[in-house]
C-alpha positions in Angstrom: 21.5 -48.1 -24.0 19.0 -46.8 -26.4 17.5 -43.4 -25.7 13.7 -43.2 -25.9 12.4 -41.1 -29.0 10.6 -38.0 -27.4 9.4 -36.5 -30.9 8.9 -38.1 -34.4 7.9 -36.0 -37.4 7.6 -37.9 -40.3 7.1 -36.0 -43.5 5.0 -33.3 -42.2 3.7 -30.3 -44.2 1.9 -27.4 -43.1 -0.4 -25.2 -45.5 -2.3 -21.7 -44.8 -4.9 -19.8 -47.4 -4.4 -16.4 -48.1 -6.7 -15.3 -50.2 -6.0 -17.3 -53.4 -2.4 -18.2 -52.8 -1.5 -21.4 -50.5 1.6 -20.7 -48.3 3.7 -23.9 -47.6 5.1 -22.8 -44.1 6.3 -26.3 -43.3 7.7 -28.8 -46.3 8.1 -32.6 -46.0 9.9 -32.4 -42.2 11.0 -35.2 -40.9 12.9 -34.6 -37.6 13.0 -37.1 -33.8 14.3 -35.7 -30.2 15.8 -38.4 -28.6 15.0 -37.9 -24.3 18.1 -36.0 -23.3 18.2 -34.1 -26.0 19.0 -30.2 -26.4 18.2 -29.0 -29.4 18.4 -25.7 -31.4 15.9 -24.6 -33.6 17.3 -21.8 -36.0 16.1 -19.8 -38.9 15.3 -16.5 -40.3 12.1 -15.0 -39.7 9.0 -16.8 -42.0 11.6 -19.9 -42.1 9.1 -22.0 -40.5 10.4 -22.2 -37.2 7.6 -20.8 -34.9 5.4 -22.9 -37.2 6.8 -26.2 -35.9 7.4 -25.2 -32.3 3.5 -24.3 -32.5 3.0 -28.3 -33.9 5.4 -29.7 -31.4 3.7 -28.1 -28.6 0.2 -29.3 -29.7 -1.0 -25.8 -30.4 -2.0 -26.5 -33.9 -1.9 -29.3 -36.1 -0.2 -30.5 -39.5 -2.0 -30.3 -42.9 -0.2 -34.2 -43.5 1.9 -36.1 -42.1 2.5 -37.8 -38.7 3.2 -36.6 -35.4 4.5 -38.9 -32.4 4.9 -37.3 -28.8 6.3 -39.6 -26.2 4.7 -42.4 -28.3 1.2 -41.1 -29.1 0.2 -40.1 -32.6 -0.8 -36.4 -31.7 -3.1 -36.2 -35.1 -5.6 -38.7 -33.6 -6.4 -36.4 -30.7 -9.0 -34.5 -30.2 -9.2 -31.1 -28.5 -9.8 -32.0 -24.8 -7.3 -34.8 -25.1 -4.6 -32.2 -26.6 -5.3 -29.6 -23.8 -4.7 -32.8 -21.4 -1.2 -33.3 -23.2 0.5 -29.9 -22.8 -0.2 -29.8 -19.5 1.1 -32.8 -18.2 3.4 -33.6 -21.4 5.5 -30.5 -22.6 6.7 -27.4 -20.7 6.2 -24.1 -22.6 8.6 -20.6 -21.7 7.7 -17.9 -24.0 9.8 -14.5 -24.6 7.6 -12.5 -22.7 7.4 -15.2 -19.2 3.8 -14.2 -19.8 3.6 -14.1 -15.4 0.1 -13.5 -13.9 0.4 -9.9 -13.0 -0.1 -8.9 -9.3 0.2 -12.7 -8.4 3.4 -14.3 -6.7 5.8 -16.0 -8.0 4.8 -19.1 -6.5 1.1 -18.6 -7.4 2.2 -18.5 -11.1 4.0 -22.1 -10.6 0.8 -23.8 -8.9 -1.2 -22.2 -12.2 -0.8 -25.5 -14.3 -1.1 -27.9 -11.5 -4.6 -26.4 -10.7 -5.6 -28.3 -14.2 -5.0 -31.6 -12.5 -7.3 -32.9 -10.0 -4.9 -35.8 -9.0 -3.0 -33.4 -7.4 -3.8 -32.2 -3.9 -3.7 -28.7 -2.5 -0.5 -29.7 -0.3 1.0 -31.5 -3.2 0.7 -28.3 -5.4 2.5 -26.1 -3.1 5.2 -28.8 -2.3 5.6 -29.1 -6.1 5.9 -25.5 -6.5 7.9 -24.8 -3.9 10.3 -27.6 -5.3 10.6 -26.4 -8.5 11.5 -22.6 -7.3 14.3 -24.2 -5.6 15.1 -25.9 -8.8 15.8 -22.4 -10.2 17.3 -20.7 -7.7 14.4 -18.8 -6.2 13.8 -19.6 -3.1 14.1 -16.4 -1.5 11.8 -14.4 -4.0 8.6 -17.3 -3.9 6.4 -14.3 -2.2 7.3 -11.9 -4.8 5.2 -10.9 -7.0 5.7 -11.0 -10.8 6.2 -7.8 -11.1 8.7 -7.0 -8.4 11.1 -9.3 -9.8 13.5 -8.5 -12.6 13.5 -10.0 -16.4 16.2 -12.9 -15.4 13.7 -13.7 -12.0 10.7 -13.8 -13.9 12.1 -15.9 -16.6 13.4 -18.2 -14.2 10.2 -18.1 -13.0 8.7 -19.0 -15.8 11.0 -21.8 -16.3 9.9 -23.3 -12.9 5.9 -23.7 -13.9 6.9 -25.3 -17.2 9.0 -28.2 -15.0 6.3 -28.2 -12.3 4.5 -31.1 -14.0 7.5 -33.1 -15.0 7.0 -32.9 -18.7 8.9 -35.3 -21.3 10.0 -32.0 -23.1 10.2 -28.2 -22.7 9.8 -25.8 -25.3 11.4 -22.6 -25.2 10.7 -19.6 -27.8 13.2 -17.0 -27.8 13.8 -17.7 -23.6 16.4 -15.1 -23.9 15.0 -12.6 -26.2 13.9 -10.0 -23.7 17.1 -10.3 -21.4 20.7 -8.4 -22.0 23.7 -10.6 -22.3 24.8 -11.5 -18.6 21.2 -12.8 -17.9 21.5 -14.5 -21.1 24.2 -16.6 -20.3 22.4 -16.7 -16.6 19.4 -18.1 -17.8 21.5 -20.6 -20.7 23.6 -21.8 -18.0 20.3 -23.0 -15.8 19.0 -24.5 -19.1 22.2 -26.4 -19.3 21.9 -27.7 -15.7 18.3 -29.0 -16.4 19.4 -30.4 -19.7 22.0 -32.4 -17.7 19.4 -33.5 -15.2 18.1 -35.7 -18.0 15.3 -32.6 -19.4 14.8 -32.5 -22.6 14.8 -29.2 -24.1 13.8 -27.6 -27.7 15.1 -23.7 -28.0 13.6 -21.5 -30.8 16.2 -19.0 -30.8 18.1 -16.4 -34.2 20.8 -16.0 -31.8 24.0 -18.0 -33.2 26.2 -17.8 -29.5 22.8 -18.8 -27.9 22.8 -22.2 -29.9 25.9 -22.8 -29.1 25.3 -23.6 -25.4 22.9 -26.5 -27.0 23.4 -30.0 -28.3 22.1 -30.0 -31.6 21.6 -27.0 -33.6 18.6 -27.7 -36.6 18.0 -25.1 -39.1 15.3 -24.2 -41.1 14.8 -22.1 -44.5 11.3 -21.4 -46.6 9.5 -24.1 -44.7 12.4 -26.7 -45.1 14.9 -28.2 -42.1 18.2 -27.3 -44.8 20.4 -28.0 -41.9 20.6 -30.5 -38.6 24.2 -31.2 -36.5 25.4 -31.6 -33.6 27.1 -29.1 -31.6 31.0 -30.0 -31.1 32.8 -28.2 -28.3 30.1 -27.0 -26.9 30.1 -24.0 -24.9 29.5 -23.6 -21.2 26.9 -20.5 -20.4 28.8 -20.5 -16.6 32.3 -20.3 -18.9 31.0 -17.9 -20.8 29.5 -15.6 -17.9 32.2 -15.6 -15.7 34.2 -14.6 -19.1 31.7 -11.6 -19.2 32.3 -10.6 -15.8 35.9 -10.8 -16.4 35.5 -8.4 -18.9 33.4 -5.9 -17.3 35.9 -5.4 -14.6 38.7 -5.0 -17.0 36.6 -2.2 -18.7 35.7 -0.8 -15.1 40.0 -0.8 -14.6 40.3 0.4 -17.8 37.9 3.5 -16.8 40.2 4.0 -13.4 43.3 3.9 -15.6 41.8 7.2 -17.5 41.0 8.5 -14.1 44.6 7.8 -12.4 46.3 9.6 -16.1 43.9 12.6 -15.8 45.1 12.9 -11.7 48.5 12.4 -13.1 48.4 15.2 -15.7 47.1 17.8 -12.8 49.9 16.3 -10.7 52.6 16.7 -13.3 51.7 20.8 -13.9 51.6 21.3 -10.3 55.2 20.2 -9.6 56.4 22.1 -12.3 55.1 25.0 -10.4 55.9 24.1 -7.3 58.9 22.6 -5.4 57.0 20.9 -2.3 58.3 17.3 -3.9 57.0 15.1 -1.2 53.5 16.5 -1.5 53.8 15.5 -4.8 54.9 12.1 -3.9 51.8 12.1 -1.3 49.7 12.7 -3.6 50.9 10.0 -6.0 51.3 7.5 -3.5 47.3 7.6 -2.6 46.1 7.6 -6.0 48.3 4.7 -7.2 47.5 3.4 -3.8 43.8 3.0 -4.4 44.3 2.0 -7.8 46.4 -0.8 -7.8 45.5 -2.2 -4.4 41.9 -3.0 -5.6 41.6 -7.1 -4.2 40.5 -9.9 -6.1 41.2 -7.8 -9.7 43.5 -9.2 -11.8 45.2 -6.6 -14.3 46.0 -7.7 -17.2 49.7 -6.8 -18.2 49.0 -6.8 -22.2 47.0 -3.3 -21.7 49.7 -0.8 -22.3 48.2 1.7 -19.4 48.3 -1.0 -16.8 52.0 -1.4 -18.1 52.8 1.8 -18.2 51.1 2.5 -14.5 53.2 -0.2 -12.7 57.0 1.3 -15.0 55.8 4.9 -13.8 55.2 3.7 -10.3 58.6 2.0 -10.1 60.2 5.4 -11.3 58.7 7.6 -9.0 61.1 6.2 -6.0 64.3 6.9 -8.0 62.8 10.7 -9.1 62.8 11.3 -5.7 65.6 9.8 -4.4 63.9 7.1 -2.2 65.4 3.6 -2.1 62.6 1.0 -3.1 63.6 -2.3 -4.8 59.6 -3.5 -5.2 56.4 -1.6 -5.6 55.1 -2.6 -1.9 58.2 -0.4 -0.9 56.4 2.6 -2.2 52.7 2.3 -1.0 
């Protein structure tokens, strides 16, 4: 079956005056979305990147060329009927969520519904509400914008531009603002929408970001240089719990130098002193705590981790204690 084509660009130049000089920011693009698409807009800053995204969400229009949106020729609209199209049409999430301040988060998601007077009052909330849900806030709809955090109120914003049900959402630099784990947080929802049958268009510089996409279209001086699709594509839910992995084998690695620096202490003590078995107390709850911790796997490659588990097996023998496993010895 034939996918619908969401966008058509067919040669489509775009042209500003500054002072005597003409700069070409877009050259001869020609470019369709199919629905279902995800799709990666790259390029270095001045590329010609935030030029299109500002064309494909109806914010400005070409010098030449033609524009198709969900079958509609965009150049023949006026400025009323434009307005009308992205707010029922296309989605927008910007960098900075740009939230109404001081208004909840389900307040923000009503805002483009209020534009549509087909919609009832009870309708508006329900749609809201729905879309909130969509996103994994349910529990934080009476927040407001600015007792959430940066991954909330993106994921906020993300809920008002799918509370319409537009045929595309545009997304510049979604995860700009955010640090890596809400990255991938925020990537991974895009990827469940995506699969829902959303069409999405990322502006992002990021190359791991693009990754999480279908198609991946780059642009340089005004011209699209570069347009694939993205084999083996990456799973943002992979890719987080691979973080998190991570960050608990830094956190072990950090209670490794602890356990060492007890051990140190522990060593000059006995050498001063011959109470041996409140040495081996001693060692017992520190290794104890350390390598009891649940649900942490250590990894065996890190030479302290190694080197904790041969030392723990040796203590037994130094003090003339029978123990043929480690459990023998907690």
């Amino acid at each position: 079956m034939n996918k619908i084509n969401i966008i058509e660009l067919k040669n489509i130049e775009k042209n500003y005056t500054v002072g005597t000089e003409i700069v070409r920011a877009l050259r001869s693009v020609d470019l369709t979305v199919k629905a279902g698409e995800f799709l990666a807009i790259m390029g270095a800053s001045g590329s010609g990147k935030s030029t299109l995204l500002n064309i494909l969400g109806c914010l400005d229009k070409p010098t030449s060329g033609d524009y198709w949106l969900d079958g509609k020729n965009v150049n023949s609209l006026k400025k009323n009927q434009l307005a009308d199209i992205r707010n029922t049409k296309i989605g927008f999430v910007f960098q900075s969520y740009n939230l109404l301040p001081r208004t909840t988060a389900l307040e923000n998601v009503e805002l483009p519904l209020l534009y549509n007077s087909s919609i009832s009052n009870k309708l508006r909330r329900e749609k809201a509400e729905y879309a909130l849900k969509a996103v994994g806030l349910a529990d934080r709809m009476k927040h407001l914008s600015n007792q959430m955090s940066g991954g909330q109120q993106q994921r906020v914003a993300i809920a008002r531009s799918l509370v319409n049900d537009p045929v595309i959402i545009l997304a510049d630099e979604a995860t700009g603002n955010l640090d890596t784990k809400t990255s991938y947080e925020i990537m991974s929802l895009f990827q469940e929408l995506n699969e829902s049958g959303i069409t999405i268009g990322f502006v992002t510089h990021e190359p791991d970001i693009a990754e999480f996409t279908k198609r991946n279209i780059v642009f340089r001086d005004g011209r699209l240089i570069k347009d694939v699709s993205v084999k083996n594509r990456s799973s943002a839910q992979l890719a987080l719990d691979e973080l998190k992995e991570e960050e608990i084998l830094l956190e072990n690695v950090e209670d490794a130098d602890l356990v060492f620096a007890h051990l140190n202490l522990l060593l000059k003590y006995v050498i001063s002193s011959t109470n041996v078995f409140c040495w081996a107390r001693n060692l017992q709850y520190i290794f104890g705590r350390y390598l009891n911790r649940k649900k942490h796997s250590l990894d065996m490659t890190n030479s302290k981790f190694k080197n904790l588990f041969v030392i723990r097996l040796s203590f037994p023998a130094l003090l003339g204690i029978k123990a043929t496993k480690i459990t023998d010895f907690r």
